[in-house]
N, C-alpha and C positions, 0 to 999 in steps of 0.2 A: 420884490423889494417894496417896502412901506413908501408912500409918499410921507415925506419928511411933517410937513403940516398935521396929516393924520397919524403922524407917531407922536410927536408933539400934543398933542389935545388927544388922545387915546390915554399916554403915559399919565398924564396931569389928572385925568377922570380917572385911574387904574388906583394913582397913588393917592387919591383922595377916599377910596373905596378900603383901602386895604389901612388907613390910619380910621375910618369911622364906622364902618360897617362890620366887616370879614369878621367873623367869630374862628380860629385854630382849637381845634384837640387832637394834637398829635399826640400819640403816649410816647413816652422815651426820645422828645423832641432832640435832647441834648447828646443823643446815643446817634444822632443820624445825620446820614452825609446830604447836604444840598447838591443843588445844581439850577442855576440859572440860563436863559436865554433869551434872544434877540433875536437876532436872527436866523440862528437855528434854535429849534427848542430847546439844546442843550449847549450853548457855545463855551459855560466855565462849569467845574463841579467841585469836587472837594471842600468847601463848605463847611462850616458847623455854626451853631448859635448855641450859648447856653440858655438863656430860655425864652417864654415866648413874646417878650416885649423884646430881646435882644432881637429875634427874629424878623416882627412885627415894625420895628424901626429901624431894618435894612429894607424889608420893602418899601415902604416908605420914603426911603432915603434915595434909593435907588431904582427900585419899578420895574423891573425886568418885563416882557411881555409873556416869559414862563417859568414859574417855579416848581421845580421837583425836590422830592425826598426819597430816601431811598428806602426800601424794603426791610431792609438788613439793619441792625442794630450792631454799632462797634464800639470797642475799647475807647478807640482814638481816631471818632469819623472826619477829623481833618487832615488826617496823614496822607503822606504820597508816597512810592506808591499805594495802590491798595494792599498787598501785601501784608503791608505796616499798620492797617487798620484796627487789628483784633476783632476777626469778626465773631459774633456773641449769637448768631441767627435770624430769623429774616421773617418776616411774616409772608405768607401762600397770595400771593396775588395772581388774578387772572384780569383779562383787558380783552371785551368784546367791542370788535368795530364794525360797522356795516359801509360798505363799498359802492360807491352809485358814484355815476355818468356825473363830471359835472361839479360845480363848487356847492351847489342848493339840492343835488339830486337826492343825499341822503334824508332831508329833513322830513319829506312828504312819506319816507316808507319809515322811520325812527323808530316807530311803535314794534318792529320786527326784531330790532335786537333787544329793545326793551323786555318782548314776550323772554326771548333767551335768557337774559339775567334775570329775570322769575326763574326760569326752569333752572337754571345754573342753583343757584341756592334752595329753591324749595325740592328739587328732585334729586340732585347731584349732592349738595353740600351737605343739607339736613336730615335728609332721607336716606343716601348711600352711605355717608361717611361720619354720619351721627356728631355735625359741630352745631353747636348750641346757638343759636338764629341771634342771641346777644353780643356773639362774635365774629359778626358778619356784618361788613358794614359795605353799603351802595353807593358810589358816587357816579354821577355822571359825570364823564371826561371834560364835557364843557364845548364839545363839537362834538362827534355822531357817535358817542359809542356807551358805554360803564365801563368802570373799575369796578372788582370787587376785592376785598381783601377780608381775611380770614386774619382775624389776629385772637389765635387760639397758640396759647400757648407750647401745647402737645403738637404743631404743625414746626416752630420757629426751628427746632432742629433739623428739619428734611434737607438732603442734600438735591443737588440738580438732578441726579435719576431720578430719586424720588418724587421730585416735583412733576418730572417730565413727564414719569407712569401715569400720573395723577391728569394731568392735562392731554394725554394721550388717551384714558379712559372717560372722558369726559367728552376730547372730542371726536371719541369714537373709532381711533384707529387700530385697525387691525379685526373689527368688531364684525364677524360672520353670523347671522342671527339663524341662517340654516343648523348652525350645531346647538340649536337650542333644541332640537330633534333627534328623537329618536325612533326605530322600529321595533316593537315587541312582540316577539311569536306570541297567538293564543293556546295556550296548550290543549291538545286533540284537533287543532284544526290547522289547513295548511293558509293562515291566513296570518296578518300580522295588525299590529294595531299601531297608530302614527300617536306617540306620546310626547308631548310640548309645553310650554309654560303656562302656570297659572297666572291668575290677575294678584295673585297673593304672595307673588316670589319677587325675590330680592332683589334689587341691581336691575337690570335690562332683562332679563327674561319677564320677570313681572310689568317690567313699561311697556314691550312689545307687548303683551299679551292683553295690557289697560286699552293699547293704540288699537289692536285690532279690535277689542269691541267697540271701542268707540264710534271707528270709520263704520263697522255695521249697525251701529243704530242711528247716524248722523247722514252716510253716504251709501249705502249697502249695493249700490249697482256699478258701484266704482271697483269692486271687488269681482262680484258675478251679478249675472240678472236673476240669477239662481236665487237668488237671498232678498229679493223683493217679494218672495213669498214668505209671510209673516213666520207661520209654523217652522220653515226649512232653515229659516236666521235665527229662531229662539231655540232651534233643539241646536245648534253650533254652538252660539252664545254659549249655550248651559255645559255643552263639555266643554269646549276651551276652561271653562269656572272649575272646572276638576282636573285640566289637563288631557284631557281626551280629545285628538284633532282628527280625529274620524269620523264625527258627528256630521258629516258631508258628503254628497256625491262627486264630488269636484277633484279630481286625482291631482291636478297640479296646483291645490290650495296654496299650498308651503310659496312657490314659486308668482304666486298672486299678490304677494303680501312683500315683497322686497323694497316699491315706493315706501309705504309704511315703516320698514326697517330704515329706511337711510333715513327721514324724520326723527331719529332718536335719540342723534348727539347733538353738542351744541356748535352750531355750524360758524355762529361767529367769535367764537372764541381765537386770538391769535394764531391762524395757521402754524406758525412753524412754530409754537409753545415758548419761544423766545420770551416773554414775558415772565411767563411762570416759573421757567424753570434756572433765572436767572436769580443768581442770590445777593447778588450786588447792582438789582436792575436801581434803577430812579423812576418814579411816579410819581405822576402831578400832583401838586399839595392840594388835598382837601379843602373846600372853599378858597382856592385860591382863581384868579381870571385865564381863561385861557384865550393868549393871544393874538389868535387867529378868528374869535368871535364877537370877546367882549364879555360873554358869557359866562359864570361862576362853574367851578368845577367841584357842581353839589354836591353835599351829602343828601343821598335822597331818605327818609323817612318812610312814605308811603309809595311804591316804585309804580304799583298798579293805578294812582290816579296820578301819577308828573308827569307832564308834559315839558320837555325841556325850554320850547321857545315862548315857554308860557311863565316856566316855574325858575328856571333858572338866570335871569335879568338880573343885572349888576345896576343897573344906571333907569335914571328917569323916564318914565313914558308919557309923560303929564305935557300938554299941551305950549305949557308956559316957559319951558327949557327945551325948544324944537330948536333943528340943527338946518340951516338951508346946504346942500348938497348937490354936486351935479356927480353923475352916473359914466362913469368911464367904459364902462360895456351895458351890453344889457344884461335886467335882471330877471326872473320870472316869476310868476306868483307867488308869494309866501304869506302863509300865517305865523304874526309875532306876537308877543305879548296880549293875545285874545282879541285882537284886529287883523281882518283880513287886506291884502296891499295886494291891487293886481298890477301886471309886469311894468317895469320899466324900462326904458330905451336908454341907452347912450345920447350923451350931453343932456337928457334930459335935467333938469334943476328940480327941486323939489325940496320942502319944509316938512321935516318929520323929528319925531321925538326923538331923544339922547341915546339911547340908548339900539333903539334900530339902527342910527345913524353911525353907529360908534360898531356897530353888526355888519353892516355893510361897505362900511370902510374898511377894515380891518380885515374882510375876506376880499379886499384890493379892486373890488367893485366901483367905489365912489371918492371923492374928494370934498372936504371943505371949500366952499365957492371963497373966492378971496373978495 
């Protein structure tokens, strides 16, 4: 539960953010069900605005500490039940999160899911499923994780299997990478030959086949010490390139290379696909503040150089708008807004910029000193 002071001067900096700042492009803003929150991220839903100043001066008005939208496009997204919606289809969303020890633990490892939501789109979305990279759009959740949303029209129709298959092939369930193998007799000999994926096939037999040269020309003794000899790695290399896993003397290769297979899905993708496969989910509004931070719930542009506690800051960091603060636990190291801050102690007091300030209150850490 918020200390009342820092929900107070949190709301007031949130509603000043979202009347001057906050840029919206929702498409089909007036087809979609809201849902706001307080104290729980979702405490009302049903929702609608017709456009996006009607929108824009509810928050405003009102400030909630989390606003969503939903997925789904309806007839009539203020109707109850849902039922009575008219739903019209949904755009394909997925939501990767990363899990650490801790209120601060995820920040210092972030960069791990981030690598994920590269591979989600550039491997999975673009590459397997051929959607057009101008229909994919990134946002960071605004605390540890992405959204990604697919708003390709040829997706809005899939029902919840379909979404499920989809996010089940993505995060890899059911995915045995031994049946990418096979044995073929040599004809005239009582021998057989081990035939596998190339670096040039489709879907996961092609990724496996990218993964293992990679680990041998990057780690090659993490595989066998066999392959620390130059000639014995590059005559491998070259069949694997044609599909020929014989190029070895190694009999349990296949079984060498299983780390490497479970490396293939995307591991932080919503475990239980709840997200994706939901057609009436709600997801946090793009550029909208999330809650629990302070932090904007970006769209990101360039995914490979954001840094969220760099890139995505709602509020001041300039010297001249610092917040004095004392510390109701401790804190531990963090890098914010391209300043480094070592730990803090409980009842500590301490004068720092708006927007850290407004960071660290808001994850129930600290208080405004009265």
């Amino acid at each position: 539960m918020l200390d009342e002071g820092v929900r107070r001067f949190a709301i007031g900096k949130i509603s000043e953010y979202y009347a001057h700042t906050a840029k919206f492009a929702i498409p089909s803003l007036e087809k979609r069900e809201f849902g706001i929150g307080n104290i729980k991220k979702i405490d009302a839903r049903h929702l609608s605005f017709n456009s996006e100043q009607e929108f824009r001066n509810y928050l405003v008005t009102n400030t909630p500490l989390f606003v969503s939208h939903s997925a789904a496009f309806y007839e009539r997204p203020g109707a109850t039940p849902i039922d009575k919606k008219g739903w019209l289809g949904a755009e394909l969303i997925f939501d990767l999160d990363l899990h650490a020890e801790g209120k601060y633990g995820v920040y210092p490892i972030i960069d791990k899911v981030r690598d994920d939501a590269i591979r989600l789109v550039e491997e999975f979305l673009i590459e397997d499923f051929g959607v057009d990279r101008k229909n994919i759009i990134i946002i960071f959740s605004g605390n540890r994780g992405y959204h990604i949303h697919v708003r390709d029209p040829d997706y809005f129709d899939l029902g919840i299997e379909e979404r499920r298959e989809i996010a089940d092939y993505i995060n890899g369930t059911g995915l045995n990478y031994r049946n990418f193998f096979e044995e073929m007799e040599i004809p005239g000999r009582k021998l057989t030959k081990k035939l596998g994926p190339k670096p040039s096939d489709h879907g996961y037999r092609g990724r496996f086949a990218r993964a293992v040269i990679e680990k041998l020309e990057k780690e090659p003794r993490s595989i066998s010490t066999v392959f620390s000899n130059d000639e014995k790695r590059t005559k491998f290399v070259d069949g694997i390139a044609n599909g020929d896993w014989n190029k070895t003397s190694i009999a349990d290769i296949v079984e060498r290379l299983e780390p490497i297979a479970k490396e293939l899905p995307v591991h932080s993708i919503d475990t239980d696909v709840g997200v994706t496969q939901d057609v009436s989910k709600l997801i946090r509004v793009p550029n909208s503040i999330h809650g629990e931070t302070g932090l904007i719930a970006k769209i990101v542009d360039n995914i490979e150089k954001f840094s969220p506690l760099d890139d995505a800051i709602a509020f001041r960091m300039d010297e001249k708008n610092a917040i004095t603060i004392v510390f109701t636990e401790d804190v531990p190291a963090l890098n914010f807004g391209k300043t480094s801050y070592q730990e803090f102690k409980k009842d500590e007091k301490k004068e720092l910029p708006e927007a850290f300030a407004i960071f660290l209150m808001l994850k129930g850490s600290a208080k405004i000193t009265s």
